[in-house]
Each structure stands twice: as structure tokens, then as C-alpha cells.
One Martini backbone bead per residue (centre of mass of N, CA, C, O) as a GRO file, in nm:
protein
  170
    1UNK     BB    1   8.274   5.443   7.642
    2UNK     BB    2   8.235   5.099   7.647
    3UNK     BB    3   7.924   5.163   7.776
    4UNK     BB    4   7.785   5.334   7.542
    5UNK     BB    5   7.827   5.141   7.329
    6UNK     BB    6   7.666   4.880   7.442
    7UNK     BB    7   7.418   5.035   7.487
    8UNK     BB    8   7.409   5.241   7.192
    9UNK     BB    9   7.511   5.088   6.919
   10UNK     BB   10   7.217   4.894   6.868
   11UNK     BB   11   7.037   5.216   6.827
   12UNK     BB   12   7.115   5.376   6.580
   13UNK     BB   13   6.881   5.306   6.374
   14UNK     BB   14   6.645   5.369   6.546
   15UNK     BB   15   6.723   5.674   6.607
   16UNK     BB   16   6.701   5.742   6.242
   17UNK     BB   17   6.417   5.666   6.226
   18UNK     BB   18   6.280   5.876   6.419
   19UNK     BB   19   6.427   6.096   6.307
   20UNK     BB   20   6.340   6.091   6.019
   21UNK     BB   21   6.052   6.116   6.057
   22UNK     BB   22   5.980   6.330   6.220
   23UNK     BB   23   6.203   6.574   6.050
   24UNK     BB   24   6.184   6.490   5.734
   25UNK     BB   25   6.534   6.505   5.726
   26UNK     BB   26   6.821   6.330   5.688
   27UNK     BB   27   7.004   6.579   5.799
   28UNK     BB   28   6.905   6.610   6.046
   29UNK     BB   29   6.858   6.297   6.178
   30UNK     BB   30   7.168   6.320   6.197
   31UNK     BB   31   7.212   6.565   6.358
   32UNK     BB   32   7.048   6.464   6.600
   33UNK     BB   33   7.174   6.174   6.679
   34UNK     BB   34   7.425   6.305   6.770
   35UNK     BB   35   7.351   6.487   6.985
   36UNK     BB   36   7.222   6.251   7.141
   37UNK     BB   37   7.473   6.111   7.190
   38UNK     BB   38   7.603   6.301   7.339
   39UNK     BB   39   7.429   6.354   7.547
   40UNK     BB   40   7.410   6.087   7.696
   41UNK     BB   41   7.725   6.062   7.742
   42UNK     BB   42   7.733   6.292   7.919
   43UNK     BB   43   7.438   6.120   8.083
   44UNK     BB   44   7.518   5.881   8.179
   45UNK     BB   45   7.501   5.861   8.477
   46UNK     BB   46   7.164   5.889   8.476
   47UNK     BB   47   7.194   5.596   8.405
   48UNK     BB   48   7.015   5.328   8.476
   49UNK     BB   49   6.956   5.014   8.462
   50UNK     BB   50   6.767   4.953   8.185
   51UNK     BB   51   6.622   5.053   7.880
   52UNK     BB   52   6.838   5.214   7.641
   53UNK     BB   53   6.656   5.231   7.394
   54UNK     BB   54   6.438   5.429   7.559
   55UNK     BB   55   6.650   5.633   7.654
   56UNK     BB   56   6.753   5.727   7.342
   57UNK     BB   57   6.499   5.806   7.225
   58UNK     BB   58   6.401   6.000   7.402
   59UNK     BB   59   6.628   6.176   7.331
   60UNK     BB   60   6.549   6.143   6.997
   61UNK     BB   61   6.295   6.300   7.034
   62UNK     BB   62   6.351   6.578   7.143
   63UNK     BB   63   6.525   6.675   6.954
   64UNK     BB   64   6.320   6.644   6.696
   65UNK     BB   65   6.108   6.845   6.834
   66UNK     BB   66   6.361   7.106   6.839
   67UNK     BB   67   6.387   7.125   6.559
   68UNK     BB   68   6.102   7.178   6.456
   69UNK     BB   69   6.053   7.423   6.622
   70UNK     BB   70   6.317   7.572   6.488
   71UNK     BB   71   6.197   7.459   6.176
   72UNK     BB   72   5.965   7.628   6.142
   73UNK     BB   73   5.897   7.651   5.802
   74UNK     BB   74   6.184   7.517   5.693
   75UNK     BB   75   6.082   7.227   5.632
   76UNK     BB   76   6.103   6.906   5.440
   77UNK     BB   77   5.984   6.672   5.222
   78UNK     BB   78   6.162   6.381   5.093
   79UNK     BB   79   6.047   6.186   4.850
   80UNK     BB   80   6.271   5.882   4.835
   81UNK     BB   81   6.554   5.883   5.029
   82UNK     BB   82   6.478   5.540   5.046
   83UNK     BB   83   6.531   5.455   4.795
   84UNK     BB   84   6.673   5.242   4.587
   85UNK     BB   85   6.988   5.300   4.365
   86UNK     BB   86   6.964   4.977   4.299
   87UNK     BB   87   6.924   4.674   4.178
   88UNK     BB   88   6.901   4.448   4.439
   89UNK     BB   89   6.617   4.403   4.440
   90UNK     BB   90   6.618   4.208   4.172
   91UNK     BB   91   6.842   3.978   4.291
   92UNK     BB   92   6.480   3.873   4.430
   93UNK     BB   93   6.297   3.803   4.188
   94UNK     BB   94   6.209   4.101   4.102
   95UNK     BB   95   6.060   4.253   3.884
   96UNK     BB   96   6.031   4.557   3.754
   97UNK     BB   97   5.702   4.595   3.834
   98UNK     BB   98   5.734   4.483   4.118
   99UNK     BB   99   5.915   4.725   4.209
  100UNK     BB  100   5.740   4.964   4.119
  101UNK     BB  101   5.503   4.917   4.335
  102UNK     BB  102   5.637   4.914   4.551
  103UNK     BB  103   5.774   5.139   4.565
  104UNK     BB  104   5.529   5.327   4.525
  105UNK     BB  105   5.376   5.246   4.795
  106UNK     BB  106   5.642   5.352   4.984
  107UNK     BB  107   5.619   5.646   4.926
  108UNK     BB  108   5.308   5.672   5.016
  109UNK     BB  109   5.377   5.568   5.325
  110UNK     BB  110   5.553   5.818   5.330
  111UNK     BB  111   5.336   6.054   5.264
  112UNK     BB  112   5.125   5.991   5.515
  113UNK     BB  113   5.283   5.973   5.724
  114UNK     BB  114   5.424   6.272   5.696
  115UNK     BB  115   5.091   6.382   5.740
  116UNK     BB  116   5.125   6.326   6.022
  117UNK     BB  117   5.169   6.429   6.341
  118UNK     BB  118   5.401   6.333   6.539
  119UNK     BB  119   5.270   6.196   6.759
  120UNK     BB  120   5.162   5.956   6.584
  121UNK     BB  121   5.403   5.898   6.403
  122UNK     BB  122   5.583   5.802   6.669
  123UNK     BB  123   5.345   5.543   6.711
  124UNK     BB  124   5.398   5.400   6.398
  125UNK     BB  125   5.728   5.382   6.420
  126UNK     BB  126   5.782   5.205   6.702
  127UNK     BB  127   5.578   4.962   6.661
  128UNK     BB  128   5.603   4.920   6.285
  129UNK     BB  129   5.944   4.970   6.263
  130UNK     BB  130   6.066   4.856   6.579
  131UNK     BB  131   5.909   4.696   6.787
  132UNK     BB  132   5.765   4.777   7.030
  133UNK     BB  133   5.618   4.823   7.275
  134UNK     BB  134   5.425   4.987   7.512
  135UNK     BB  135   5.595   5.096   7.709
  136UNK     BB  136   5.803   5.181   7.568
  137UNK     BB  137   5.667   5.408   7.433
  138UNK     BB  138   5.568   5.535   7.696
  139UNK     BB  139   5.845   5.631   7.760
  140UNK     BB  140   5.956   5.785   7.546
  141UNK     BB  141   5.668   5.975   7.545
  142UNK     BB  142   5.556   6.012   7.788
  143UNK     BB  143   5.297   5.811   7.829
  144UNK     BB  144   5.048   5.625   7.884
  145UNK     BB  145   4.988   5.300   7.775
  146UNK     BB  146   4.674   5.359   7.672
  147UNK     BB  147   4.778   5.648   7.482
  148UNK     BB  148   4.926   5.492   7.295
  149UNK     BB  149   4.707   5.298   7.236
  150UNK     BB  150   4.508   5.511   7.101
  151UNK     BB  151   4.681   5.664   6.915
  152UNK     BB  152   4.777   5.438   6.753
  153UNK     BB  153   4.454   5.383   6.632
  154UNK     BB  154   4.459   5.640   6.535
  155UNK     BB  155   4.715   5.694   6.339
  156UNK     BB  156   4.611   5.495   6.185
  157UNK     BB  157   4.352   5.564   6.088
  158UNK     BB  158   4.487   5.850   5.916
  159UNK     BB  159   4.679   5.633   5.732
  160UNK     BB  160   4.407   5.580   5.585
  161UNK     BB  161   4.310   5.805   5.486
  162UNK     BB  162   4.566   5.944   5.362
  163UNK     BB  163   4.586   5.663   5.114
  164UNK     BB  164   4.339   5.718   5.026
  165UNK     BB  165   4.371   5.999   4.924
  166UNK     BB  166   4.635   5.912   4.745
  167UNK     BB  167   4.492   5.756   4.582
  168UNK     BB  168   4.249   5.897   4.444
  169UNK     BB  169   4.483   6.092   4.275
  170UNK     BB  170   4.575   5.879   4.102
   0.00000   0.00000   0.00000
């Protein structure tokens, strides 16, 4: 139990943003990272010493796989669910203009992000919102280096049509 927290309790956030964004719902995220966890836990003994949070993320990652296909056509996204409920943000000197624009913005990018197949979503979220590396990215989709590289770039592109779009009908 003891070598499971040291391993994985420093990447249940990591675990939780890859399950929000891929399953586009919170409660589900919740209950992917919880499996994810048990799993691990079960087969910590085939954890070789290596790179922990890649090979928990990529167990988080086929979870939320398993939910999408097992709840095709019945998962929804709900977007504001991580807009802050409280005035925190005011005051770090941020006007409620500059606050609105803010939300509003993070919003967009959550609704575009929501907008691509898992595939993209999921190497746009490693990336730039967990901040992994190429490898480790290429380790957890288990994809080579390259692929990584060329999705990513793809994904971007995607990102920037959605945004695109998105601002078009404001």
C-alpha cells in the first residue's frame, strides 16, 4: 500500500484531467481514476521501476476508452464544470470584466477541446495541459514518437478551426 501512494498518489490530478477531458464528464472521471487506481493497485507487481505516471495515466487512459465505447450516445459534455464558483479569482487584482473574458475564453477552449475525437484531445491534454514530454506521451497512447509529434500538430491544427469556429458564431 505504502509503495502504491509513493508511486501514484502524486498523479491522481494528472489522472483526473486526462479522465475529464477524454470522458467530457466529471462523474464519470471520478469513477474511470477510482478503477484506474484499483486496477493499478491490483497489478502494481507488474510495474516494473519506471516512469509511474505514464504507465497510471495509460491505465487512465484505456479506462476512459472503456467508458466512451460502453456509453456511446449517452455521455454528454457539460461545459463551465470547472469554472471557479466563487470569487477566488478576484482577488489576484482581476476586474470582473477581465474575469468574464477570462471564463469566457476557458469556456471556448473547453468547448473546441470537447470538439475533437479522443485521439487529438487526448495528446493536446498530455501535453499542454500535464506537460509530459514526447515519449511519455508516445509510452501512455502507446504510439510511436513521431505519431505523437504529427497528432499533436494535427490536433493544434483542429484546435484552431474549432476556436475558429466558435468565435465565428458569437
Amino acid at each position: 500500500m505504502k509503495r502504491f501512494e509513493e508511486l501514484f498518489a502524486p498523479h491522481m490530478d494528472a489522472a483526473y484531467n486526462l479522465a475529464r477531458w477524454l470522458t467530457g464528464n466529471d462523474s464519470a472521471a471520478r469513477d474511470v481514476v477510482q478503477e484506474s487506481a484499483l486496477r493499478a493497485f491490483r497489478f502494481l507487481h507488474r510495474f516494473a521501476d519506471g516512469n509511474a505516471k505514464a504507465w497510471f495515466l495509460t491505465i487512465v487512459r484505456n479506462e476512459s476508452y472503456t467508458w466512451l465505447k460502453a456509453s456511446a450516445g449517452h455521455h454528454w459534455v457539460s461545459i463551465g464544470d470547472e469554472l471557479p464558483e466563487d470569487d477566488a479569482a478576484l482577488s489576484h487584482g482581476q476586474t470582473p470584466e477581465l474575469l468574464a473574458i477570462h471564463t469566457e475564453n476557458a469556456a471556448l477552449v473547453q468547448q473546441a477541446l470537447c470538439a475533437l475525437p479522443p485521439v487529438f484531445r487526448e495528446v493536446i491534454i498530455l501535453k499542454e495541459l500535464e506537460d509530459m514530454p514526447y515519449k511519455d506521451i508516445a509510452l501512455v497512447a502507446d504510439i510511436p514518437i513521431g505519431t505523437v509529434m504529427s497528432r499533436l500538430a494535427r490536433a493544434r491544427a483542429m484546435l484552431k478551426l474549432e476556436l475558429l469556429k466558435l468565435h465565428d458564431h458569437e
